[in-house]
KOLGU-788236 format. One line per field, with one value per residue: residue in one letter; x, y, z of N, C-alpha, C in turn. Coordinates in steps of 0.02 Angstrom, whole numbers, plus 50000, padded with zeros to 5 digits. Last residue first. Layout:
<nodes>
type: c(A / ...)
n.c1: c(X / ...)
n.c2: c(Y / ...)
n.c3: c(Z / ...)
ca.c1: c(X / ...)
ca.c2: c(Y / ...)
ca.c3: c(Z / ...)
c.c1: c(X / ...)
c.c2: c(Y / ...)
c.c3: c(Z / ...)
</nodes>
This chain:
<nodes>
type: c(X / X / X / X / X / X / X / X / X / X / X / X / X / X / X / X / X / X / X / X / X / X / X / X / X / X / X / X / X / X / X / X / X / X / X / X / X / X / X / X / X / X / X / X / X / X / X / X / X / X / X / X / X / X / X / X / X / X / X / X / X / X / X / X / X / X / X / X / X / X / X / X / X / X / X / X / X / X / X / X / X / X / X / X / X / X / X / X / X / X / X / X / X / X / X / X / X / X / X / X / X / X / X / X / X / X / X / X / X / X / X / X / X / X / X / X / X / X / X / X / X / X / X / X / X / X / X / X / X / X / X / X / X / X / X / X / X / X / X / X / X / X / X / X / X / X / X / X / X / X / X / X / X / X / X / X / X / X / X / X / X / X / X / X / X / X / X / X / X / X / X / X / X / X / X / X / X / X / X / X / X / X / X / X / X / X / X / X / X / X / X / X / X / X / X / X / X / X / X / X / X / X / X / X / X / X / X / X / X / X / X / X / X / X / X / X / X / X / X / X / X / X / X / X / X / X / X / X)
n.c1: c(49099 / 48978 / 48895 / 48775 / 48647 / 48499 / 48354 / 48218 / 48153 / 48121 / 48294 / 48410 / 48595 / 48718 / 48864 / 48998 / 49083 / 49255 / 49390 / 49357 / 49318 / 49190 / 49089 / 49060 / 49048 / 48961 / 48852 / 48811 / 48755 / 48675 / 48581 / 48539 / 48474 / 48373 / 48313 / 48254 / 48193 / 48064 / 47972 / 47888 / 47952 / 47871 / 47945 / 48037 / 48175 / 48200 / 48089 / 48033 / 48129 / 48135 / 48004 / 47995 / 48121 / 48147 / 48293 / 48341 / 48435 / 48558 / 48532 / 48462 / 48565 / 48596 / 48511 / 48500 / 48642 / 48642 / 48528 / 48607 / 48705 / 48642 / 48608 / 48719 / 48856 / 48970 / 49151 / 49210 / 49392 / 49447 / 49433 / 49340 / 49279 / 49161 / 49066 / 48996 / 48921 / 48943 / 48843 / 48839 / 48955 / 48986 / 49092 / 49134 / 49176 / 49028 / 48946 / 48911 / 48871 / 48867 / 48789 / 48787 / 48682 / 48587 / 48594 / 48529 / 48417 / 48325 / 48331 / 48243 / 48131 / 48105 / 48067 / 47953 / 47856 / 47853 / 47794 / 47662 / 47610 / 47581 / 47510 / 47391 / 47368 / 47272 / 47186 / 47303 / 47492 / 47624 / 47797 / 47945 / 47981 / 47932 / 47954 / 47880 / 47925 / 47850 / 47715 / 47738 / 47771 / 47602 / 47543 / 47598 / 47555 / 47401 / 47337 / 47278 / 47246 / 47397 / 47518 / 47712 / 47813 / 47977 / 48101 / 48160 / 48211 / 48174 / 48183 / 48062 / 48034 / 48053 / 48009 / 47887 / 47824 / 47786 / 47739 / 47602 / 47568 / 47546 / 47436 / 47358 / 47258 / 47132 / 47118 / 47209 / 47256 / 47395 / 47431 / 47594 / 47701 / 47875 / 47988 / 48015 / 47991 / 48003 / 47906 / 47856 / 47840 / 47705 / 47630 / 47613 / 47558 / 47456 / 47381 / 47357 / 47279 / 47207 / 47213 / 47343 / 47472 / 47596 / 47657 / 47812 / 47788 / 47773 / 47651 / 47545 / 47567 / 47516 / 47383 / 47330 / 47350 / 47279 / 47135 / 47110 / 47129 / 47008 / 46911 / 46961 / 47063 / 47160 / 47309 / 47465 / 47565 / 47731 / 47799 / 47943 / 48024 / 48083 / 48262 / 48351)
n.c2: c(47597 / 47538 / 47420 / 47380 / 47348 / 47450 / 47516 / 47637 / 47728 / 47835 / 47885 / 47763 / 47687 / 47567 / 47516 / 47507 / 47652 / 47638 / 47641 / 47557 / 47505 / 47534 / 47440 / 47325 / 47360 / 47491 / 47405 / 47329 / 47453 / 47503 / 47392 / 47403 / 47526 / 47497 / 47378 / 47466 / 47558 / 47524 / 47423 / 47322 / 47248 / 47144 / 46954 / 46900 / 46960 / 46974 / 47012 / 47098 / 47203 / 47228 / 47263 / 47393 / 47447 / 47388 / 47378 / 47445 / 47337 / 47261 / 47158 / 47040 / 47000 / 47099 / 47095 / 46961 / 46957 / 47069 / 47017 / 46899 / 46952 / 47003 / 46913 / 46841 / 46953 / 46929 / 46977 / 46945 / 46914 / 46976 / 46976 / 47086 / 47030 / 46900 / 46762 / 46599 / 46510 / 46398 / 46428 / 46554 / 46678 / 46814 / 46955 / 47115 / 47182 / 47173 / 47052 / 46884 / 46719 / 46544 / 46431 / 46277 / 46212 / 46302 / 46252 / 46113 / 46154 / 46220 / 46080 / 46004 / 46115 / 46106 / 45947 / 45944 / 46028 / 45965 / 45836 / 45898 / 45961 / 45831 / 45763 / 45829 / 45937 / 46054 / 46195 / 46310 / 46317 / 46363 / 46422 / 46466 / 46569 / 46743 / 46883 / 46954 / 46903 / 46794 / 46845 / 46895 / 46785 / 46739 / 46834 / 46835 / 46722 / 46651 / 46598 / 46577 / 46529 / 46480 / 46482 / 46483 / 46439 / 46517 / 46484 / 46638 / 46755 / 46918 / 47056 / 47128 / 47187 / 47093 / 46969 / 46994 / 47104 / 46995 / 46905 / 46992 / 47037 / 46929 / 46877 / 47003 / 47040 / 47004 / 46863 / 46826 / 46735 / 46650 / 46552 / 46491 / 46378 / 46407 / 46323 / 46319 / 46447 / 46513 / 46653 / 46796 / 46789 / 46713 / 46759 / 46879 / 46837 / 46778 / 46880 / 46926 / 46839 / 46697 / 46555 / 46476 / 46346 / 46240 / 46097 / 45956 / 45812 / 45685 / 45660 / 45697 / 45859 / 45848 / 45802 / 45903 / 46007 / 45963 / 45982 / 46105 / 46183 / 46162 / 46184 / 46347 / 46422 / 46520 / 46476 / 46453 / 46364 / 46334 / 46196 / 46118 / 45949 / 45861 / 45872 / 45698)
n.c3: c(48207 / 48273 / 48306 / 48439 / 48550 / 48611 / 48695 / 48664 / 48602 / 48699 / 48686 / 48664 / 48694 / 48672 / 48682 / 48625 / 48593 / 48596 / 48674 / 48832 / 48963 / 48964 / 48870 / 48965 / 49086 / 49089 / 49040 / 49149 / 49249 / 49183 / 49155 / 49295 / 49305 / 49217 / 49285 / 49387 / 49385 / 49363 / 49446 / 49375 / 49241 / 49133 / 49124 / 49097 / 49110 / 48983 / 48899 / 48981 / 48982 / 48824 / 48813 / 48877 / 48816 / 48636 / 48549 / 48398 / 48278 / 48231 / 48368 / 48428 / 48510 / 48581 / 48667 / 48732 / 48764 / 48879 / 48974 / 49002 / 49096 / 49182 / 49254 / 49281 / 49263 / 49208 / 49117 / 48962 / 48901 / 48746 / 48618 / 48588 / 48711 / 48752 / 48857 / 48862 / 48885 / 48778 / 48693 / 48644 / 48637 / 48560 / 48540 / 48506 / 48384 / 48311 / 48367 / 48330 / 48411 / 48372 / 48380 / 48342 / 48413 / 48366 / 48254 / 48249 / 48312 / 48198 / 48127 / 48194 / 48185 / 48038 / 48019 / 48138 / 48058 / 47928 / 47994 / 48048 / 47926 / 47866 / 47945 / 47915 / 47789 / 47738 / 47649 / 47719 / 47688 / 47798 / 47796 / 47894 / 47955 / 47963 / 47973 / 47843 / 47744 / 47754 / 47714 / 47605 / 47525 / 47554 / 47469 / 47362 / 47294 / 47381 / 47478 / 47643 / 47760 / 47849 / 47964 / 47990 / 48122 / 48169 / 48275 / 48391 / 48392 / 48442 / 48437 / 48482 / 48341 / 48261 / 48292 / 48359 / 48273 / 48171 / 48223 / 48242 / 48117 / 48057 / 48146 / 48218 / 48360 / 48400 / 48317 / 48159 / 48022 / 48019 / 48165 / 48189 / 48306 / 48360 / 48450 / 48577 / 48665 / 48844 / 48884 / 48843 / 48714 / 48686 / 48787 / 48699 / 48585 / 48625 / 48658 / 48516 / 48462 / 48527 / 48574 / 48634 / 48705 / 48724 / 48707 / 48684 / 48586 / 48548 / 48460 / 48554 / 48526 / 48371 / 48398 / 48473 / 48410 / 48287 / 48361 / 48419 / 48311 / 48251 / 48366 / 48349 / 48262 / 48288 / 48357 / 48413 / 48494 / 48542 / 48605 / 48659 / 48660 / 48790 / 48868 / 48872)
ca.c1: c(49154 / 48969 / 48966 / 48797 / 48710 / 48538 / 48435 / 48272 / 48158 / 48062 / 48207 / 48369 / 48511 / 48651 / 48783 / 48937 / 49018 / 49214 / 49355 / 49373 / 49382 / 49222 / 49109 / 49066 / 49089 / 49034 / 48874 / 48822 / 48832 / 48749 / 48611 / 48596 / 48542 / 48436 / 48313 / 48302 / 48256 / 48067 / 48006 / 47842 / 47946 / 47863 / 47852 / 47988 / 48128 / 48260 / 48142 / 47997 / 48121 / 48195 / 48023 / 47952 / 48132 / 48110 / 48235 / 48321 / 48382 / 48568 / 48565 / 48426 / 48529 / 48661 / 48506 / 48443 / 48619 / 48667 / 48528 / 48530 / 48717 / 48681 / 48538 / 48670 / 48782 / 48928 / 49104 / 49189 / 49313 / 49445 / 49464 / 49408 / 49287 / 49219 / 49058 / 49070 / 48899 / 48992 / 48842 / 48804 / 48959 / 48935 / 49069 / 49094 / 49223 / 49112 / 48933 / 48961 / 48828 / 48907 / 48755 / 48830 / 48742 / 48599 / 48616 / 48590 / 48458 / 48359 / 48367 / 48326 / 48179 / 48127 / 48108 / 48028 / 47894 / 47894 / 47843 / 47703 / 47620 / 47633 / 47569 / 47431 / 47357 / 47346 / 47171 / 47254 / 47426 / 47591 / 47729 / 47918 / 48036 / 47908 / 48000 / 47879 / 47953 / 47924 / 47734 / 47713 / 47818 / 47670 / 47518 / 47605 / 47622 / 47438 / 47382 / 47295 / 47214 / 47357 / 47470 / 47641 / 47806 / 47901 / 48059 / 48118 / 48247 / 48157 / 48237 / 48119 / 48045 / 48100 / 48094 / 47925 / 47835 / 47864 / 47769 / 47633 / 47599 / 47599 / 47498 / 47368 / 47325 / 47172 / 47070 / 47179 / 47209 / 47388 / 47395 / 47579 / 47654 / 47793 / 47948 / 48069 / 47988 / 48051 / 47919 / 47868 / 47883 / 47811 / 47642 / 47617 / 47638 / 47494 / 47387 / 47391 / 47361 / 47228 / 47178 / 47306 / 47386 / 47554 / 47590 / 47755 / 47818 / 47788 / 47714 / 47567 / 47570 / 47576 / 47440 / 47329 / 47381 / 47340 / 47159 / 47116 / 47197 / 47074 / 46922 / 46970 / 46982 / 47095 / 47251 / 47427 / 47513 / 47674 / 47761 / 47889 / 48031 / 48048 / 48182 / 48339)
ca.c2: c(47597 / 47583 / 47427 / 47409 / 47346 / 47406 / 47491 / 47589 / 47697 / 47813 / 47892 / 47808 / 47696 / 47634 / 47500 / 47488 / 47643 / 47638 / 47698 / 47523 / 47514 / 47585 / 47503 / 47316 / 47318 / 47492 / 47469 / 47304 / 47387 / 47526 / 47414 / 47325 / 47490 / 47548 / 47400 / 47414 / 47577 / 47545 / 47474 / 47394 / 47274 / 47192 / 46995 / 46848 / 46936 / 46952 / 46953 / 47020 / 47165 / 47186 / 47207 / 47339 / 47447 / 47448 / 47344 / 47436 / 47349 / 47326 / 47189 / 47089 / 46941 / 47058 / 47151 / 46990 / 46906 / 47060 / 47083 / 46903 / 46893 / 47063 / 46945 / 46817 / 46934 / 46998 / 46927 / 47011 / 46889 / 46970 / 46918 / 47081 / 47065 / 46923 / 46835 / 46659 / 46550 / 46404 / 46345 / 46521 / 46584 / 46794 / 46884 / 47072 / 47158 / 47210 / 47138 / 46937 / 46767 / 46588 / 46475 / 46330 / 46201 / 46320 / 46323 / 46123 / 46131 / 46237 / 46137 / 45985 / 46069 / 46155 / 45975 / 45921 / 46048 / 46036 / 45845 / 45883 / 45990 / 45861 / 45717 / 45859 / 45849 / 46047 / 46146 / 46279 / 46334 / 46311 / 46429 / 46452 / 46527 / 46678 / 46848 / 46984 / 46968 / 46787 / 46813 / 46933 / 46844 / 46688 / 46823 / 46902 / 46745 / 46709 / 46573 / 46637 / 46515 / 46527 / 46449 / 46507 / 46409 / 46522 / 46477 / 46558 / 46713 / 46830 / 47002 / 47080 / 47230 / 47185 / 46984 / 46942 / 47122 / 47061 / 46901 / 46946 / 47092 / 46959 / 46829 / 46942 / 47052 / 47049 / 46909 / 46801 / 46782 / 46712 / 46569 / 46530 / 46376 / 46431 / 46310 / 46306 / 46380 / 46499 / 46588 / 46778 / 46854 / 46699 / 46705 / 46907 / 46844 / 46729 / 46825 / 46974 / 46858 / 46758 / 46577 / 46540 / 46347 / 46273 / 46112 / 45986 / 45877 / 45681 / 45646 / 45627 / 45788 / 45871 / 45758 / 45834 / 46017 / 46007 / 45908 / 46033 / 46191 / 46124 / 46114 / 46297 / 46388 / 46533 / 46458 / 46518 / 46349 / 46378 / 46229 / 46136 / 46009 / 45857 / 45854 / 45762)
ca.c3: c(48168 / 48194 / 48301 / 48368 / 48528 / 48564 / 48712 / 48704 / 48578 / 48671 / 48730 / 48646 / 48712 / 48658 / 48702 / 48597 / 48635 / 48555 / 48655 / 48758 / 48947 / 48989 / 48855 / 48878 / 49079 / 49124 / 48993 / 49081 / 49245 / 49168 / 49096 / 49275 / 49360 / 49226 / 49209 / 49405 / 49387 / 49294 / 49448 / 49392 / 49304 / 49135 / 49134 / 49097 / 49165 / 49050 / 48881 / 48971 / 49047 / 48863 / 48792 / 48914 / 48878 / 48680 / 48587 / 48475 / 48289 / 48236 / 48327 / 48388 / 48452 / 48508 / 48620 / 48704 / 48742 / 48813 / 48928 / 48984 / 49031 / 49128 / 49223 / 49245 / 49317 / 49207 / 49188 / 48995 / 48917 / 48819 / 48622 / 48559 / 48659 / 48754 / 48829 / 48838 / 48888 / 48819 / 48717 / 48697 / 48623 / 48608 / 48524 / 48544 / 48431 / 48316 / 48341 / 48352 / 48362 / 48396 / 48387 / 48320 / 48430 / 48438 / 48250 / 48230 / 48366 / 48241 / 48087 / 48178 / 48254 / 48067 / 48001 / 48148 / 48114 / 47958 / 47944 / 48084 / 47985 / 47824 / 47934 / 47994 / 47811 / 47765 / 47698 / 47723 / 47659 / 47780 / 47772 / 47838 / 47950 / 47981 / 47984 / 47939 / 47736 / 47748 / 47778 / 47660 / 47519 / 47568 / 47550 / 47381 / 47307 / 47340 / 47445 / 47589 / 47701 / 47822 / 47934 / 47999 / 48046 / 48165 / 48219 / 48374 / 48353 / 48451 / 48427 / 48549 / 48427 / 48243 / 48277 / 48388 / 48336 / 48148 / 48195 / 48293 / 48170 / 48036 / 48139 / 48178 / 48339 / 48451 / 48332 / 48221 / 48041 / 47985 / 48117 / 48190 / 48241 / 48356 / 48386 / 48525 / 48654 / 48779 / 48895 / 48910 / 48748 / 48669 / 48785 / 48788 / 48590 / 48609 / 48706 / 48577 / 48446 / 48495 / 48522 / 48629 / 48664 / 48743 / 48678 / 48751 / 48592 / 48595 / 48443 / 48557 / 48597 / 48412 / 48372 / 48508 / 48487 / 48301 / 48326 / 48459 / 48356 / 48212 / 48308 / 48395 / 48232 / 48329 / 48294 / 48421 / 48438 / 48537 / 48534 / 48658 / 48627 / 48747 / 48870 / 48840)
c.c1: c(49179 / 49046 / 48977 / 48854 / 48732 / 48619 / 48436 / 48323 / 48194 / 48077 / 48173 / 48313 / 48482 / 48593 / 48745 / 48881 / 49010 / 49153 / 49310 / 49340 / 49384 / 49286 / 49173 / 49104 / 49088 / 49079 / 48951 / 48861 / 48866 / 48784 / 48663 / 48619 / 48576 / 48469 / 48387 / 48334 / 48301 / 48172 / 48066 / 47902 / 47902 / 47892 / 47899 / 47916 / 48065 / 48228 / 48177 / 48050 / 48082 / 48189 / 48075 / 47966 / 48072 / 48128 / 48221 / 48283 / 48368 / 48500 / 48566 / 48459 / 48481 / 48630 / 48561 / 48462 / 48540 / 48658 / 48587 / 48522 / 48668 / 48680 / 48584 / 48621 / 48767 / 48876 / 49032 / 49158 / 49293 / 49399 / 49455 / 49471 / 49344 / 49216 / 49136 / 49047 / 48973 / 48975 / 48906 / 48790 / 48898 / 48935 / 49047 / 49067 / 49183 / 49147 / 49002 / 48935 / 48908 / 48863 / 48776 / 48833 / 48815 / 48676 / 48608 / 48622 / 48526 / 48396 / 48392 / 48367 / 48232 / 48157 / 48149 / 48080 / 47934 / 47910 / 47878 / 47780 / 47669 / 47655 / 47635 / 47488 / 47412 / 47336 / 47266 / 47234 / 47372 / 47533 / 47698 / 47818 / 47966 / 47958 / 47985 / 47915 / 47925 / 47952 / 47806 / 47741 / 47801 / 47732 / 47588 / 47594 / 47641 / 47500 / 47390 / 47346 / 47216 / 47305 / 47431 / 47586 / 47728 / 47861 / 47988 / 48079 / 48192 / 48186 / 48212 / 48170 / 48093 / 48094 / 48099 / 47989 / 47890 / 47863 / 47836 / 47724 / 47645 / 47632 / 47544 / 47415 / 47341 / 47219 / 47142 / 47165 / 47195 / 47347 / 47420 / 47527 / 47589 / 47757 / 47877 / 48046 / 48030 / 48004 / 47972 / 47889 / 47906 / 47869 / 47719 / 47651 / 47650 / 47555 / 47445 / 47398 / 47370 / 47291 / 47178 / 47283 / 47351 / 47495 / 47592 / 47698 / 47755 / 47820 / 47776 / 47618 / 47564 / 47600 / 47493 / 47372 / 47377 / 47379 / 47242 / 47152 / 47195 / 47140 / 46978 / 46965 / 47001 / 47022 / 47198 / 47371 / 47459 / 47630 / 47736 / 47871 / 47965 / 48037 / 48137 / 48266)
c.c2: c(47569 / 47621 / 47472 / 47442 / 47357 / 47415 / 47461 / 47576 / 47626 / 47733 / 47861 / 47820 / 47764 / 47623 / 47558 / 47473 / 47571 / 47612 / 47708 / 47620 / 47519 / 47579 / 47544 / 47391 / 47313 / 47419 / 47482 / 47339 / 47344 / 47518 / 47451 / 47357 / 47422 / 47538 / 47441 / 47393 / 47494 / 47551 / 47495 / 47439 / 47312 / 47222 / 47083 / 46901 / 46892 / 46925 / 46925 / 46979 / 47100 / 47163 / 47169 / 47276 / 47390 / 47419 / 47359 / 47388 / 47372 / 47350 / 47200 / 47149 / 46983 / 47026 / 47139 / 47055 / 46924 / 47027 / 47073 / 46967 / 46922 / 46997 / 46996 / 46869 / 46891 / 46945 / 47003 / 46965 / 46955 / 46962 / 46921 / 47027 / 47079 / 46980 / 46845 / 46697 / 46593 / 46469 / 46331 / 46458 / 46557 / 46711 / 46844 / 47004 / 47112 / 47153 / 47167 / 46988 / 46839 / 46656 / 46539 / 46409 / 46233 / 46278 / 46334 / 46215 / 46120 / 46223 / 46197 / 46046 / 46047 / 46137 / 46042 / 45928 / 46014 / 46044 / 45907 / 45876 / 45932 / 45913 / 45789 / 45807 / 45857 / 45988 / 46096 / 46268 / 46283 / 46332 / 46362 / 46431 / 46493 / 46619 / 46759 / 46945 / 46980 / 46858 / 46796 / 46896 / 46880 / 46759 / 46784 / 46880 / 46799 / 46695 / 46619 / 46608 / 46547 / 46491 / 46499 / 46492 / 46428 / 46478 / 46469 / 46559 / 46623 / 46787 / 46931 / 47027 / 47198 / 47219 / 47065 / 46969 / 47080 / 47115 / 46972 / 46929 / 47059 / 47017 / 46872 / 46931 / 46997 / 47076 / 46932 / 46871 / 46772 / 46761 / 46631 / 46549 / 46417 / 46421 / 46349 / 46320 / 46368 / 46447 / 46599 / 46704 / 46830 / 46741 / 46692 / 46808 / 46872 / 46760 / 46770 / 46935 / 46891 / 46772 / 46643 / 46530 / 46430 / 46327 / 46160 / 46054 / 45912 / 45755 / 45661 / 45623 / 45739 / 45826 / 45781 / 45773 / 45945 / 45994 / 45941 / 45994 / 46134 / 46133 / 46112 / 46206 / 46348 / 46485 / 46489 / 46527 / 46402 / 46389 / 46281 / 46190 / 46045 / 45934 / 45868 / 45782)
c.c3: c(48108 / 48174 / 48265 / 48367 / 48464 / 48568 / 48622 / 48712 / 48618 / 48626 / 48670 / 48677 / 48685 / 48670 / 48676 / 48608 / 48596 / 48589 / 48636 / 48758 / 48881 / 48987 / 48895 / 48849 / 49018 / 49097 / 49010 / 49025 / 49198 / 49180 / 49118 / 49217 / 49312 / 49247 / 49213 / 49348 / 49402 / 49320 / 49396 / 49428 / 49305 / 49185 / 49136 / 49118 / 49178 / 49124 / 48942 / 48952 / 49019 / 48916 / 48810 / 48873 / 48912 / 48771 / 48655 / 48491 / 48384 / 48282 / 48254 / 48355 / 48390 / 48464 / 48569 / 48650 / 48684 / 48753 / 48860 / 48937 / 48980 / 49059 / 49164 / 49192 / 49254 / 49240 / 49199 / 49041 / 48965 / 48859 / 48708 / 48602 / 48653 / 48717 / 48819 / 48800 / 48914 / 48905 / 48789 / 48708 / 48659 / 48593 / 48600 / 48523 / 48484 / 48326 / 48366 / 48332 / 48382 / 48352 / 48392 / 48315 / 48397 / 48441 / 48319 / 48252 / 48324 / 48318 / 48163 / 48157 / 48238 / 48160 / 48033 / 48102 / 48153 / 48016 / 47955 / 48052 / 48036 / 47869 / 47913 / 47991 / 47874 / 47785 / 47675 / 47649 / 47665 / 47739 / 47751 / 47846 / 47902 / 47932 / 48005 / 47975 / 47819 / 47759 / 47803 / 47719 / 47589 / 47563 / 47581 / 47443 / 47362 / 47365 / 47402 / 47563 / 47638 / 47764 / 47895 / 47937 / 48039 / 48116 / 48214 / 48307 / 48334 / 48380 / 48436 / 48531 / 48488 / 48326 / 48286 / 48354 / 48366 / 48242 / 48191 / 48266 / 48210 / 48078 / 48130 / 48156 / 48270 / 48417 / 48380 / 48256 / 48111 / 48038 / 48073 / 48133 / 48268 / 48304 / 48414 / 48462 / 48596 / 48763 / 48834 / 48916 / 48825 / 48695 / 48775 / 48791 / 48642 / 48610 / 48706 / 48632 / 48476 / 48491 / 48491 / 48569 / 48671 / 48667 / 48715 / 48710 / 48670 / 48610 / 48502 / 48516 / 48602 / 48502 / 48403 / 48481 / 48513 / 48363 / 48320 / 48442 / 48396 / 48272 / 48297 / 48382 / 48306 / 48312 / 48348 / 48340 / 48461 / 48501 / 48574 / 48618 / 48647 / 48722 / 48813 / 48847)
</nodes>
């Protein structure tokens, strides 16, 4: 099996060293930004399994990082985010932009590591039960079975991909430069290739059935949603 990997997005450099160096010798793989606009160009574009996520950081900070990762590209990876802010209100904050749970500086890196194989077990149990549905559409991704209403739908990889991305973020759009990073791993520069697979994706989820469930909006993008 291969070894789990982090996204560790701290800007005290010292502490992200000592951080990034236990973490790797417990035997997890480490990638490393000191900002927050670097870091979620980072999670947008790779899978990891686990992001440990400062509060305060220069370009972009944690909570934007954060509620950009679920409300814009659906990202589902657990976040477990740091802070020197202990208020109720700072912790509620951080839960309310979608961080899986909260560490408060100063932190003993036994107890950081502790979470973050807690939250690892937690989410390899829900990949192995990962079934997700909108309507009639059920998505198995251990099987990678698409169906609806019980009838399997065949769709490219890359269609796989698109669906997969906008079910997971259902009800919510997800803008057009987020779905190519999600499916592609970077941005196209030709904006129709995007288009072309969505209305092959659209012909095979929508054209035998009365009820839309792809949509799209200017400015806003694609989503799946069942509004019968």
């Amino acid at each position: 099996m291969s070894k789990a990997t982090i996204l560790l997005v701290e800007d005290h450099r010292d502490l992200a060293e000592m951080l990034g160096e236990r973490l790797a010798n417990t035997g997890y793989a480490v990638d490393y930004s000191h900002r927050g606009d670097t870091g979620l160009e980072l999670a947008l574009s790779n899978h990891y399994d686990l992001i440990v996520l400062d509060l305060s950081l220069p370009g972009l900070d944690g909570l934007e990082l954060c509620r950009r990762l679920r409300d814009d590209a659906g990202d589902t990876t657990p976040v477990l985010m740091l802070t020197a802010r202990d208020t109720v209100e700072d912790r509620v904050s951080g839960l309310r932009a979608g961080a899986d749970d909260y560490l408060v500086k100063p932190f003993a890196a036994e107890e950081l590591l502790a979470r973050v194989d807690a939250m690892l077990r937690r989410q390899l149990h829900y990949a192995s039960s990962g079934t997700v549905s909108v309507g009639g559409l059920t998505l198995d991704p251990a099987q990678r079975l698409l169906t609806r209403d019980g009838e399997p739908i065949r769709l490219t990889p890359i269609g796989y991909r698109i669906v997969e991305t906008l079910m997971r973020a259902s009800p919510a759009y997800v803008s057009r430069p987020v779905l190519e990073r999600r499916v592609w791993g970077r941005e196209l520069a030709e904006s129709d290739s995007l288009r072309t697979h969505v209305y092959t994706v659209r012909k095979a989820l929508d054209k035998p059935y009365e009820s839309a469930l792809l949509q799209s909006a200017a400015g806003a993008g694609y989503r799946i949603i069942d509004e019968t």
